[in-house]
C-alpha positions as CSV (number, residue, x, y, z in Angstrom):
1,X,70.3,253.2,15.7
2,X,68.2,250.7,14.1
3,X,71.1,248.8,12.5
4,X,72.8,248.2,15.7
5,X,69.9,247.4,17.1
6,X,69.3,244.6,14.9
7,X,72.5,243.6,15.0
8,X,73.0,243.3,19.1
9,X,70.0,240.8,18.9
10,X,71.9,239.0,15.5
11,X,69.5,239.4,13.4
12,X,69.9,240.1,9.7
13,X,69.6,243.7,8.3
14,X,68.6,242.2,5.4
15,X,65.7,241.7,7.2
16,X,65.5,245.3,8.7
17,X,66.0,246.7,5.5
18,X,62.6,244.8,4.0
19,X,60.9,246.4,7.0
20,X,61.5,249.9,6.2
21,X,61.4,249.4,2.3
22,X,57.7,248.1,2.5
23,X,56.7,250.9,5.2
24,X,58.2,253.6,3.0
25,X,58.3,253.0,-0.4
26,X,62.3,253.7,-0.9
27,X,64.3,251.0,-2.3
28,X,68.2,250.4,-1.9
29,X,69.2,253.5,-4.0
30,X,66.9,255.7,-2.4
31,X,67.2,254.6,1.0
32,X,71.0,254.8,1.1
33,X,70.9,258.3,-0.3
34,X,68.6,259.1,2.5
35,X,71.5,257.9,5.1
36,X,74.1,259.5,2.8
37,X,72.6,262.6,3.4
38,X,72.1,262.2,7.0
39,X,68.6,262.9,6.5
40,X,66.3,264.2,9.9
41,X,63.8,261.4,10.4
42,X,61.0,264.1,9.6
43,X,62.3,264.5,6.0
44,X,62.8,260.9,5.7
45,X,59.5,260.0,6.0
46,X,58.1,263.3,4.1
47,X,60.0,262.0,1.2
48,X,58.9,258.8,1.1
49,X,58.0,257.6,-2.1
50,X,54.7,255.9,-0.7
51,X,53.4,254.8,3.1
52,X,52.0,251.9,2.8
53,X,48.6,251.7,3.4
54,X,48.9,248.6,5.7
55,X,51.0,250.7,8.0
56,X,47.2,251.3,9.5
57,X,47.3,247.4,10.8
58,X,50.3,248.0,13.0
59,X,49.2,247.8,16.3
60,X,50.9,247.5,20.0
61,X,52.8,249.5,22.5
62,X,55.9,251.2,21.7
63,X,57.1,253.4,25.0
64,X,54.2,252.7,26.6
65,X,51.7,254.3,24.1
66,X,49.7,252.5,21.4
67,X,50.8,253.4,17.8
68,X,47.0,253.1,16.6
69,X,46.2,256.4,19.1
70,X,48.9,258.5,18.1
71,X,47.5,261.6,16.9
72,X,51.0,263.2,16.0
73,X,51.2,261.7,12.2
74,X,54.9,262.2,12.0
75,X,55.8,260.3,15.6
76,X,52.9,257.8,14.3
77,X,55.0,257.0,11.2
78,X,58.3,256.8,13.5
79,X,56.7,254.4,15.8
80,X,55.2,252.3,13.1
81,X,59.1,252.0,12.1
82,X,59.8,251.4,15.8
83,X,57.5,248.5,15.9
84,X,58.4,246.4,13.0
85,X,62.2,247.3,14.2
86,X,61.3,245.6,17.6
87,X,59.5,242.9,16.0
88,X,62.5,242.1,13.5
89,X,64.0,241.9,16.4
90,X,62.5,239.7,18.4
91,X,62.7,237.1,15.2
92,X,59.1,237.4,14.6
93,X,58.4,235.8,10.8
94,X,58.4,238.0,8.0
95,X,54.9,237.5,6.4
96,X,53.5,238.3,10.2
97,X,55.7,241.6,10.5
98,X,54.7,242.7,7.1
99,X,50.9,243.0,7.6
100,X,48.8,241.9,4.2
């Protein structure tokens, strides 16, 4: 889902993958076993070798609701991921989607 969406808006899954590595800890091994294993987005992100603690500085409207007041921490994490997916995107630059 997130793949095609990057790639109807040509934009490179390079850039996608970066995303997701720095929100969840996996690298290129990890993540594609992951995807190998058709892995349910809740055990995804309970596997995750580490949130980063920036994921707290997302902020913005995904659906209509704001990821900051999500209560849910499991649709929290999926909408951080939905976020920096829209933002990659949308071509923002790379140091502003990866919040330092």
């Amino acid at each position: 889902m997130y793949v095609q969406k990057i790639e109807r808006k040509e934009r490179d899954i390079n850039d996608l993958n970066k995303v997701i590595y720095w929100l969840t800890g996996y690298d290129k091994d990890s993540m594609q076993q992951q995807i190998d294993q058709e892995t349910t987005l809740k055990d995804f992100f309970d596997n995750a070798p580490h949130m980063n603690e920036n994921a707290k500085l997302i902020k913005g409207v995904i659906c209509g609701v704001r990821v900051e007041e999500i209560e849910d921490p499991l649709m929290q994490k999926i909408r951080y991921m939905d976020k920096l997916v829209d933002e990659v995107a949308k071509g923002k630059k790379m140091e502003n989607i990866l919040r330092k």
